[in-house]
Structures are given as C-alpha cells and as structure tokens.
Backbone bond lengths (Angstrom), bond angles and torsions (degrees), N, CA, C in turn:
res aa  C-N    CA-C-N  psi(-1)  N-CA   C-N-CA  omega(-1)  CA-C   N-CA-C  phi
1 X - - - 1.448 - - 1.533 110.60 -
2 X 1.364 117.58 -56.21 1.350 118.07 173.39 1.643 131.52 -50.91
3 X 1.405 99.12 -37.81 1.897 125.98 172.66 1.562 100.05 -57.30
4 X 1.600 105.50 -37.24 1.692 94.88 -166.09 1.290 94.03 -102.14
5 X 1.794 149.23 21.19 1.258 137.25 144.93 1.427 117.35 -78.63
6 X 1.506 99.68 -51.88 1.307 116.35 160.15 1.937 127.41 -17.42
7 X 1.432 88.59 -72.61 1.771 120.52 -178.70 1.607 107.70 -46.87
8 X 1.642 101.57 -28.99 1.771 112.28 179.67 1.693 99.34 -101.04
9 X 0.688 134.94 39.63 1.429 117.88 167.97 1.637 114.15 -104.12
10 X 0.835 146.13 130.87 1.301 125.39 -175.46 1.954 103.07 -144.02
11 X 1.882 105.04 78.46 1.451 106.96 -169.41 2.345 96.48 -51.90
12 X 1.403 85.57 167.40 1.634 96.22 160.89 1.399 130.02 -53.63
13 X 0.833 151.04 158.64 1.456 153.33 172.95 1.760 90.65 -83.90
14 X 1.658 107.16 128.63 1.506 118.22 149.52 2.019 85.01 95.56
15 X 1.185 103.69 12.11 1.569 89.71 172.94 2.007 98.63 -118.94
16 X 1.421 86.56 114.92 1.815 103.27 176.40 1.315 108.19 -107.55
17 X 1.128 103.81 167.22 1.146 110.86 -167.27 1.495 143.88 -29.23
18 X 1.707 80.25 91.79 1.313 115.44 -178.53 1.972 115.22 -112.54
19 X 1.103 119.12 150.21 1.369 105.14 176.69 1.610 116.54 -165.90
20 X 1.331 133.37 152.17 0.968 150.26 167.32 1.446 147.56 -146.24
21 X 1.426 108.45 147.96 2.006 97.96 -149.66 1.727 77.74 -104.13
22 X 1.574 100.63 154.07 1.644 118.90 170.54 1.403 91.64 -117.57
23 X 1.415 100.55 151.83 1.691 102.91 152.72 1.840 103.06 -131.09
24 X 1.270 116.54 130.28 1.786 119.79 -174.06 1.344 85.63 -140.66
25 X 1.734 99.90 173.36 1.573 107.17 -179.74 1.998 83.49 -126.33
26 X 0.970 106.40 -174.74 1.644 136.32 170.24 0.866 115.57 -147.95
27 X 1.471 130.03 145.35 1.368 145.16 165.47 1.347 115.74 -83.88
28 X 1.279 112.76 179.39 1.644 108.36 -158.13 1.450 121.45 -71.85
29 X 1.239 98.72 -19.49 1.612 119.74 179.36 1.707 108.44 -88.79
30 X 1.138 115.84 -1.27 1.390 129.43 179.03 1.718 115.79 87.35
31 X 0.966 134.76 5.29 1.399 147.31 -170.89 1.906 101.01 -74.99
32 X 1.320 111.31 131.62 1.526 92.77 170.33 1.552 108.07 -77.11
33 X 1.232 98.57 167.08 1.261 136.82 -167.82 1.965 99.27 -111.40
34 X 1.315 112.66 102.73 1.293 108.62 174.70 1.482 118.79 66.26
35 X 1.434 123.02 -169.27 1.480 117.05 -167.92 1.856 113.30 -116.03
36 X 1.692 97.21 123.13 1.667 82.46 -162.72 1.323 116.04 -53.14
37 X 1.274 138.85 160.62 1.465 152.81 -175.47 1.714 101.01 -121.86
38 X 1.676 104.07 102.96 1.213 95.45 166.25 1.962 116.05 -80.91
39 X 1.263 91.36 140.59 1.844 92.20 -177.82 1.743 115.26 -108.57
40 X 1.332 112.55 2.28 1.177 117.55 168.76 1.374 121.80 -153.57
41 X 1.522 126.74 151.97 1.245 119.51 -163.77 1.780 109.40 -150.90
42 X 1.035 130.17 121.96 1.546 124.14 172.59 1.751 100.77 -116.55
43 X 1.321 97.88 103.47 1.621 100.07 171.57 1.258 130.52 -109.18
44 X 1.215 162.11 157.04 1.507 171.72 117.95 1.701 95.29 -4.51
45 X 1.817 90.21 -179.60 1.430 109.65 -164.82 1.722 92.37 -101.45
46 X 1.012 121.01 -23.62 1.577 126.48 171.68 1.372 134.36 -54.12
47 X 1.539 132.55 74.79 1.145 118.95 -155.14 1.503 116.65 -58.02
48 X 1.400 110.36 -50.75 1.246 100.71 -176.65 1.356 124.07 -61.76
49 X 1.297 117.57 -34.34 1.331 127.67 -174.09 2.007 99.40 -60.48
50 X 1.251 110.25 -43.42 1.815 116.64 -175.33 2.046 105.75 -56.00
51 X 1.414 86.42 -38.97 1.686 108.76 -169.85 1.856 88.03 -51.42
52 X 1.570 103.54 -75.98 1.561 119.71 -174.81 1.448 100.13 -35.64
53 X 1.606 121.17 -61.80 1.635 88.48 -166.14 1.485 123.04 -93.69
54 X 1.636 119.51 -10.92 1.392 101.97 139.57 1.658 123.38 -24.46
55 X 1.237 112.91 -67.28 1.750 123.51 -157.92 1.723 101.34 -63.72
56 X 1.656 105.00 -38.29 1.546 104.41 166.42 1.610 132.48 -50.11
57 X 1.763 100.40 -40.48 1.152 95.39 164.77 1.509 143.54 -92.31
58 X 1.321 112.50 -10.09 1.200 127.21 152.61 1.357 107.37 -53.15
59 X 1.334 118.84 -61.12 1.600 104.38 -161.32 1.526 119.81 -77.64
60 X 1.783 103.43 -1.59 1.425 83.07 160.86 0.989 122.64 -118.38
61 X 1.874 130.67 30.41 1.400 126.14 126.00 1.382 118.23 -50.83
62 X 1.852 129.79 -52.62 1.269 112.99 -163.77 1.871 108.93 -95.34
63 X 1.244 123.11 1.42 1.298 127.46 139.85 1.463 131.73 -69.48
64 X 1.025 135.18 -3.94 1.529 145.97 171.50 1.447 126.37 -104.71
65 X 1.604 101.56 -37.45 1.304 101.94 176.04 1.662 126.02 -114.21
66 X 0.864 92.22 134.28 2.046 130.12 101.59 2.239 75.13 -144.76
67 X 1.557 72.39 121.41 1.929 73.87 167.53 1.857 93.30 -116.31
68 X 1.600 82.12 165.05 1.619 82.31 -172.34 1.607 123.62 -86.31
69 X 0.998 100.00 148.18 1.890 113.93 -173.54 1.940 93.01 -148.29
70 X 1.811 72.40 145.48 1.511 101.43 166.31 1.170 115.91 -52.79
71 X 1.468 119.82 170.63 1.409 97.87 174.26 1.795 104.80 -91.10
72 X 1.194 126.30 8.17 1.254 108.28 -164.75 1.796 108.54 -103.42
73 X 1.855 96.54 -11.98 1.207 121.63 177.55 1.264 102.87 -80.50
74 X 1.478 120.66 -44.96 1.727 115.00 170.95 1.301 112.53 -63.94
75 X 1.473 132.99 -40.44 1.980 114.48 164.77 1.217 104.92 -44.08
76 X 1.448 123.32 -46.56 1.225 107.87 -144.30 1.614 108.90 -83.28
77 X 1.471 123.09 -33.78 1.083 125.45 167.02 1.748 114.09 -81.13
78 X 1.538 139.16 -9.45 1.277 109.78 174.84 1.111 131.67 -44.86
79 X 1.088 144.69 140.88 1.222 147.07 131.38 2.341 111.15 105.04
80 X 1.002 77.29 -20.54 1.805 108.96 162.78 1.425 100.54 -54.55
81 X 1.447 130.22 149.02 1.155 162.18 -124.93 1.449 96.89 -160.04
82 X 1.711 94.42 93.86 1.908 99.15 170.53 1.411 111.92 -119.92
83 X 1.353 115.29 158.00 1.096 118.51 -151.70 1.836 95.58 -130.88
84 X 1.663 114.70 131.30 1.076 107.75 179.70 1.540 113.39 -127.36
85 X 0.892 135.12 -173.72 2.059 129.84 -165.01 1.942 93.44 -141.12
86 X 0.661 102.05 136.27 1.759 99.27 168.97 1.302 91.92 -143.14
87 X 1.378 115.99 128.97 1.269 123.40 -159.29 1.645 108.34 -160.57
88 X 1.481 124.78 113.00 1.516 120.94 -174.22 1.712 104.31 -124.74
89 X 1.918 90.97 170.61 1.289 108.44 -153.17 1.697 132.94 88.72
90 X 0.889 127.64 -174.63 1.425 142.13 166.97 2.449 110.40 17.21
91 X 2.226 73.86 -86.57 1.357 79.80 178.51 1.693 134.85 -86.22
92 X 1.161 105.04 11.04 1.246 127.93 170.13 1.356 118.33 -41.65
93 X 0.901 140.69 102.47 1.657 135.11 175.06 1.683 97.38 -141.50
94 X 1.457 108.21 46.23 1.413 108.50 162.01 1.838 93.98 132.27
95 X 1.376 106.81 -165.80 1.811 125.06 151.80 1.510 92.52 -85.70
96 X 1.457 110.26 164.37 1.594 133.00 -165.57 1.660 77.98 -140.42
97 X 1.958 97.76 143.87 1.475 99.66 -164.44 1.605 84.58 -146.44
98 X 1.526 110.93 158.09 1.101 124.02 170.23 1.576 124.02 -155.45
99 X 1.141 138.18 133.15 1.024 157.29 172.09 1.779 136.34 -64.57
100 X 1.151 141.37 80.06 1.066 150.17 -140.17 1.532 116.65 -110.28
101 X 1.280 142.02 118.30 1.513 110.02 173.19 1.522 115.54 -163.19
C-alpha cells in the first residue's frame, strides 16, 4: 500500500531537501477518509517552488487512492490514522510511512 503511494509522488524538479509529514485515514476499501492534514513542513526560501511540492504531495494522496488492500489489511487499517514523510534530496530513499492507531 505504501510502495503504491510512494510510486505516485512526483516532487518538482530543483526542490531539495524539502519535506513534509501528512496524517489521513482510509477506509477499508482503501479510499481516504476526509482531507489529509499535513502537520509538519520543512520548506526552502522559494515560494513558489514550496507551493509546487506541497501540491505534489497532496496530489499524490488523492491520485493514488483508494489503493488496493486486502481485505484483512483494510479492517486493520480503517479508520486508523497513518502518517506519511515526503521528503527530497540527499536522504530520500522513498516517502517514510508510519502506522498509528
């Protein structure tokens, strides 16, 4: 599930290390649940460029999902509070994901 949020992210070109955590829920079928709320943010001196990868990462929560899950993976995540990192440059080796509940 996370690999295929991940796989949609597509930050701006020329934006480094920059990053931000979401927290959204999904329903059992994988669909979010309400509108993610990012709760943290490390941005550059570039407004527009900060604007772009905000909008990058938003859109590839509501471009990705309803991603697919088992059904036993959708009990287990409905309504649960996950938490994801989108984060570029250097230490980047993907989004960083976490699980909350």
């Amino acid at each position: 599930m996370f690999a295929a949020l991940n796989a949609c992210w597509r930050p701006p070109s020329g934006a480094d290390n920059l990053e931000a955590t979401v927290r959204f829920s999904l329903n059992a079928s994988g669909a979010l649940i309400g509108k993610p709320m990012i709760t943290h943010s490390k941005l550059g001196s570039d407004d527009d460029l900060n604007r772009q990868f905000m909008a990058a990462v938003l859109k590839s929560l509501a471009s990705c999902t309803p991603v697919a899950v088992t059904p036993a993976l959708g009990a287990a995540i409905a309504g649960r509070v996950l938490t994801i990192l989108f984060r570029t440059g250097e230490r980047r080796a993907g989004a960083a994901f976490s699980l909350r509940g």
